[in-house]
N, C-alpha and C positions, 0 to 999 in steps of 0.2 A: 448263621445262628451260633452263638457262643454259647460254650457248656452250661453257662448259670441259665441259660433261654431256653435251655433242653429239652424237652418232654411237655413244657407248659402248657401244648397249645389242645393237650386232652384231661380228660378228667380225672382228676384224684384218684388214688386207689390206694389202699394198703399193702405191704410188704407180702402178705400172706399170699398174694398174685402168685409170685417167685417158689411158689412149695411145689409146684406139677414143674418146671423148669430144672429148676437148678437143684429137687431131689434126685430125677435121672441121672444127674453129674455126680452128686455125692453121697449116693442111694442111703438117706438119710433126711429128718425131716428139714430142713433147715428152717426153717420158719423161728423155732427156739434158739438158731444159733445166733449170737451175738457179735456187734458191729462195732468198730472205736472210728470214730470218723476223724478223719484228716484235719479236716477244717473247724471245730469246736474243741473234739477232744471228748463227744457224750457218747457214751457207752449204750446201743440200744439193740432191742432183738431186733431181727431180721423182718419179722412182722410190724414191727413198728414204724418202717421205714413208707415214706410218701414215694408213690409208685405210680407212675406215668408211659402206658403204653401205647408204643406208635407202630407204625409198620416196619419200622426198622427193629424194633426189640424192645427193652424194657430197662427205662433208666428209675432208679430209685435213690431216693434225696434222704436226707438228712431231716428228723423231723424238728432238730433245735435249731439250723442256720440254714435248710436249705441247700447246702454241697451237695454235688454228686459222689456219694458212697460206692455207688455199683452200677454198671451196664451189664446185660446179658442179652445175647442176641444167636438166633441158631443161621448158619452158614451151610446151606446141602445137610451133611450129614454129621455136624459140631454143635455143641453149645460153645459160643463164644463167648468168656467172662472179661470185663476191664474194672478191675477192682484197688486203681491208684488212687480213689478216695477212699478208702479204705486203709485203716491203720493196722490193724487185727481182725481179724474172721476166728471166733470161738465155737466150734462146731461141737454140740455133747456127742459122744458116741453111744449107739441102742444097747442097755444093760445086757449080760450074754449070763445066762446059769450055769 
């Protein structure tokens, strides 16, 4: 299976999947943080992202070309990130009084 064949073979899902995962790793929502992709160059929230989960983990595309932006996968007792489609990861941080 090559990276562009990845995730295909389940159904669509939105980025918003990723907010119970990868908030544990960045105890924060990510869902609003924002993504610059590799492979176009489009700037999009983490929610926006085309999100395709298998039993190995959770690979999320690009919603203007289709790229792999981000895998995440837990290992035993890890969240595993591979985030080389990825240009930029903008995470807001929770306002503090």
């Amino acid at each position: 299976m090559t990276g562009h064949e990845e995730g295909r073979g389940s159904p669509a899902l939105d980025g918003n999947m990723l907010a119970g995962r990868l908030g544990e790793v960045f105890g924060v929502d990510i869902t609003s943080a924002t993504v610059l992709c590799v492979g176009c160059g489009r700037e999009q929230c983490v929610a926006e992202l085309v999100l395709y989960e298998t039993g190995m983990g959770s690979t999320a595309r690009c919603r203007g070309c289709g790229a792999v932006v981000l895998r995440a996968t837990v290992i035993r007792d890890e969240v595993v990130l591979d985030l080389r489609g990825t240009r930029t990861l903008r995470v807001p941080l929770p306002v503090t009084d």
